[in-house]
C-alpha positions as CSV (number, residue, x, y, z in Angstrom):
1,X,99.2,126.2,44.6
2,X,97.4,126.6,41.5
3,X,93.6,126.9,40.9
4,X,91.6,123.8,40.0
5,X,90.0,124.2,36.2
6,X,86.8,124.7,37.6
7,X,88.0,127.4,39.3
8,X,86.2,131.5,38.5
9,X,89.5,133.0,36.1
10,X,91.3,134.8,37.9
11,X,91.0,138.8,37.8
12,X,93.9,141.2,38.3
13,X,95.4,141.3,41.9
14,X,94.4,144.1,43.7
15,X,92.9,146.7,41.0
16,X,95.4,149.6,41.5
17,X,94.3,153.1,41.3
18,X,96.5,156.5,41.3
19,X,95.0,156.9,45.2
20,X,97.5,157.2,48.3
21,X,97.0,156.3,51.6
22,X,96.8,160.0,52.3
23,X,94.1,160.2,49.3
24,X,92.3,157.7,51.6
25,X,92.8,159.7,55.0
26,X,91.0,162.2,53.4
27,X,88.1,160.4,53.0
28,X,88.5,158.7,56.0
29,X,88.2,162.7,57.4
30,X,84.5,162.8,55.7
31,X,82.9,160.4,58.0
32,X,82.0,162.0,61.1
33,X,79.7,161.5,63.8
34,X,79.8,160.5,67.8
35,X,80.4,156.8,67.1
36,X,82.8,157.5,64.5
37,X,85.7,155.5,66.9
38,X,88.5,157.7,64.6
39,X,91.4,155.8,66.7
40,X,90.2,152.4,65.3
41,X,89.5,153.3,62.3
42,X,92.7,155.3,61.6
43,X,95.0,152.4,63.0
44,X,93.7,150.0,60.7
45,X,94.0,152.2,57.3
46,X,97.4,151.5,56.5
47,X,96.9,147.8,56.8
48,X,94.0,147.9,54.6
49,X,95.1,150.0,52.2
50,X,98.1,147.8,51.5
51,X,95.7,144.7,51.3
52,X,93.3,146.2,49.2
53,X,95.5,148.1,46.9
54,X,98.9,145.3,46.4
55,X,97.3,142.2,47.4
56,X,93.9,140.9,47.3
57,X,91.8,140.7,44.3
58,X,88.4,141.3,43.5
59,X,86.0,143.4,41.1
60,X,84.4,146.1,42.3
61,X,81.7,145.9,39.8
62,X,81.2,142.3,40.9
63,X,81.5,142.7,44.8
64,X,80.1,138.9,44.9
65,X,82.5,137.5,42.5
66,X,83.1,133.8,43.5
67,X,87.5,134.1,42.8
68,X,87.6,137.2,45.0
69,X,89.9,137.3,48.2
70,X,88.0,137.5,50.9
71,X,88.3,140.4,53.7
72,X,86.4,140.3,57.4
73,X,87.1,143.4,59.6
74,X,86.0,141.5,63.1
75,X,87.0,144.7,64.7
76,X,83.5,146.4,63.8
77,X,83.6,149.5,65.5
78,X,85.6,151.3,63.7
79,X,84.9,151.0,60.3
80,X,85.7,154.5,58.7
81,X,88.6,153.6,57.7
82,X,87.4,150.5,56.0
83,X,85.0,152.3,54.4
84,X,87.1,154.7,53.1
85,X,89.0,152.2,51.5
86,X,86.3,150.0,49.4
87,X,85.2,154.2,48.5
88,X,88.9,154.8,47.3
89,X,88.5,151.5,45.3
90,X,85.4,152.0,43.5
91,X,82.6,149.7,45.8
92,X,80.4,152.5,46.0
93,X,80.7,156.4,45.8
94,X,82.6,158.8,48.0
95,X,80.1,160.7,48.8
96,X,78.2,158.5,50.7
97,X,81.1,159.4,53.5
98,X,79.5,162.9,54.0
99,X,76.4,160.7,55.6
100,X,78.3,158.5,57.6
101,X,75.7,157.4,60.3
102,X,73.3,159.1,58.7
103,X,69.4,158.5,58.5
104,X,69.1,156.4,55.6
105,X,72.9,156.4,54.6
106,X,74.3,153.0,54.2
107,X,77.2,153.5,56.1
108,X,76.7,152.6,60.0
109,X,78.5,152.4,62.6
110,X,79.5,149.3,61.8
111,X,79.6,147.4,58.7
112,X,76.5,145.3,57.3
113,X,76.9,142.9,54.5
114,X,73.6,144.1,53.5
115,X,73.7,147.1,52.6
116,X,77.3,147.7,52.1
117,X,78.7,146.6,48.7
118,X,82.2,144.7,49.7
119,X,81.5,144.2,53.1
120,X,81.7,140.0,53.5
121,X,80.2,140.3,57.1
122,X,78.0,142.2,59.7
123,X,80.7,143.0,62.8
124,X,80.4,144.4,65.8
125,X,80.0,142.4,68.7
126,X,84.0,141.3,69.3
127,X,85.5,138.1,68.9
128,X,83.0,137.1,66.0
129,X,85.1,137.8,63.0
130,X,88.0,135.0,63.2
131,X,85.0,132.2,63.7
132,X,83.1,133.7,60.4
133,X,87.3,133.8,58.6
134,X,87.2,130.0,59.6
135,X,84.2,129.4,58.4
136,X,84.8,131.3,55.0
137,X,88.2,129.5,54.5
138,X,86.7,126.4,54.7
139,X,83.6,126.6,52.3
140,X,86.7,127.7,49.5
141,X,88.3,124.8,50.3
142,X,85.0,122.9,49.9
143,X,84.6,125.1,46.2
144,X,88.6,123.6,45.4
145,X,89.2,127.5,45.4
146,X,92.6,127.1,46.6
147,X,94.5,130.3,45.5
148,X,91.7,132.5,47.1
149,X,92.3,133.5,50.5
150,X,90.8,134.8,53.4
151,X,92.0,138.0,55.6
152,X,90.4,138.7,59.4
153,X,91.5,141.7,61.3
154,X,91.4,141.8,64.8
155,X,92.4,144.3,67.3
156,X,94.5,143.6,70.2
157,X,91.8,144.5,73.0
158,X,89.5,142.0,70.9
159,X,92.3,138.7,71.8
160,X,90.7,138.8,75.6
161,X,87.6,137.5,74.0
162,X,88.1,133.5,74.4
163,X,86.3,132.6,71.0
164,X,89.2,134.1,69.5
165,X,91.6,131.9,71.2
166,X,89.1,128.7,70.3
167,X,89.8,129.9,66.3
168,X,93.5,129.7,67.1
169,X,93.7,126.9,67.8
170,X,91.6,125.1,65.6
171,X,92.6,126.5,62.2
172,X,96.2,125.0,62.4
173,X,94.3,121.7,63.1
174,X,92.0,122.2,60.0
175,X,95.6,123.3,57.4
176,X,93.8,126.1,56.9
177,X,96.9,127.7,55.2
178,X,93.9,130.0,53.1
179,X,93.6,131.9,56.0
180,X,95.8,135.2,57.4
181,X,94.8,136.7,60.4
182,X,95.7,140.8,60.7
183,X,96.6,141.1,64.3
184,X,96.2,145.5,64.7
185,X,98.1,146.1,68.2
186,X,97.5,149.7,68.5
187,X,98.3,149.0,72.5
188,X,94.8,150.2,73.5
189,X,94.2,147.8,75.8
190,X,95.0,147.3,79.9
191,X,95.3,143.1,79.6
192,X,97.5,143.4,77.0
193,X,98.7,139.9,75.3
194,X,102.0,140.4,74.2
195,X,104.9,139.3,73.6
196,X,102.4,137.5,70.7
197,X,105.1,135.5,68.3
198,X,105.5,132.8,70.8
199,X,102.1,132.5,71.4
200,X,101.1,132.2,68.3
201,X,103.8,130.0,67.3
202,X,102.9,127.3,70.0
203,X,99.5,127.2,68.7
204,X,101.2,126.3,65.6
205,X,100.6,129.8,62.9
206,X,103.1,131.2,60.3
207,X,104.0,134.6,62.2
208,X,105.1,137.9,60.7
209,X,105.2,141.0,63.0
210,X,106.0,144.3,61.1
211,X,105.7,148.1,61.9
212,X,102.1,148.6,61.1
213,X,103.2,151.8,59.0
214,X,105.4,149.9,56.6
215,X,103.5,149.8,53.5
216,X,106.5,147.5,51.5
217,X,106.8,145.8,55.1
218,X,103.1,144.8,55.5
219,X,103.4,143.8,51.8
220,X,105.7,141.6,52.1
221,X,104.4,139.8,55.2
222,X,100.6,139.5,53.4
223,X,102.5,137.8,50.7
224,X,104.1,135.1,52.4
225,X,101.5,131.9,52.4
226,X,102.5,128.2,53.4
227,X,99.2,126.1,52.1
228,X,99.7,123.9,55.5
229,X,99.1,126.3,58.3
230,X,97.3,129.6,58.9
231,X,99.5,132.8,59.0
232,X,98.9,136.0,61.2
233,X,100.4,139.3,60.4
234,X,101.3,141.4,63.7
235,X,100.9,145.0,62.9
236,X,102.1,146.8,65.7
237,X,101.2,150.3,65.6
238,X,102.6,152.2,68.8
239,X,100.2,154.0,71.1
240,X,100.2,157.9,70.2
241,X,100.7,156.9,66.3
242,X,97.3,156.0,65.5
């Protein structure tokens, strides 16, 4: 579906860099600290990378740029990863990693909109993000923004929070094809939800599950939109290969 004419032109999709995903585990390698949650963070990167560096668009030197594709990591405790990502793509400078946690530094433990240029929303608390991913996907809708799109990751431990399973079900009912959740099932929890296509499919979402390593494979999955219904990548990343 094409933009309206009073739509923000459109900028480049996903400003691409000479950086690797191992480029980016070395930055991830900067942050340290007690609350660093490495396992979270490093079982997301590959996910992110892919959407940050071959799909979504924005400006880094506009990080509030109204046509940007938005990104909500509702899985807030383990943001190194994230943040060595928007570092790797130019939000703010690498060296702020060396201070991760740090008095005065920026970067916490989780990510704050207010301090944090790229960050769309303060996470922590579980089972938040998908609400605020709603939320977003709608007000674009509202703004006839209707190429822009909105990307929530959740973690797999974070599905036995029921608000999640409230946003399920509701954005199918709203067409909120905008919208892709990023379903990261690093298997790291006990009440574990799988199989998760045929859930997801009763509730009535677009499904893709892919090895969360894939980069082409994640690609491909991110690309696949149907303007009618919400879509949710599967990521699965085995236990051990975090």
């Amino acid at each position: 579906m094409s933009a309206e004419p009073n739509a923000p032109p459109r900028a480049p999709r996903a400003p691409r860099t000479a950086r690797t995903v191992e480029d980016v585990r070395a930055l991830v390698a900067r942050a340290t600290g007690d609350e660093k949650h490495e396992e979270s963070s490093t079982s997301t990167l590959d996910p992110i990378w892919v959407l940050y560096d071959r799909v979504m668009r924005f400006d880094p030197s506009d990080p509030a740029w109204e046509g940007r594709d938005r990104f909500v990591l509702s899985k807030g405790h383990g943001p190194a990863g994230y943040f060595a990502v928007l570092a790797a793509k130019g939000f703010f400078p690498e060296d702020w990693l060396d201070g991760f946690m740090e008095y005065d530094n920026p970067l916490g433990s989780h990510p704050d909109r207010r301090l944090v240029p790229g960050v769309e929303a303060s996470t922590g608390s579980l089972g938040h993000g998908l609400a605020m991913g709603i939320g977003m996907a709608l007000a674009l809708r509202a703004k006839d923004l209707n190429e822009q799109r909105v990307f929530v990751l959740v973690g797999d431990g974070e599905l036995n929070e029921g608000s999640n399973w409230e946003g399920i079900l509701l954005a199918p009912k709203l067409g909120l094809g905008n919208l892709t959740l990023l379903l990261v099932d690093n298997h790291s929890t006990l009440r574990h939800g799988s199989p998760w296509r045929p859930k997801f499919e009763a509730f009535g979402w677009m499904v893709n599950q892919v090895d969360g390593h894939d980069m082409d494979g994640l690609e491909h999955a991110f690309r696949q939109r149907d303007d009618r219904i919400p879509g949710v990548v599967i990521a699965d990343i085995p236990e051990g290969e975090w």
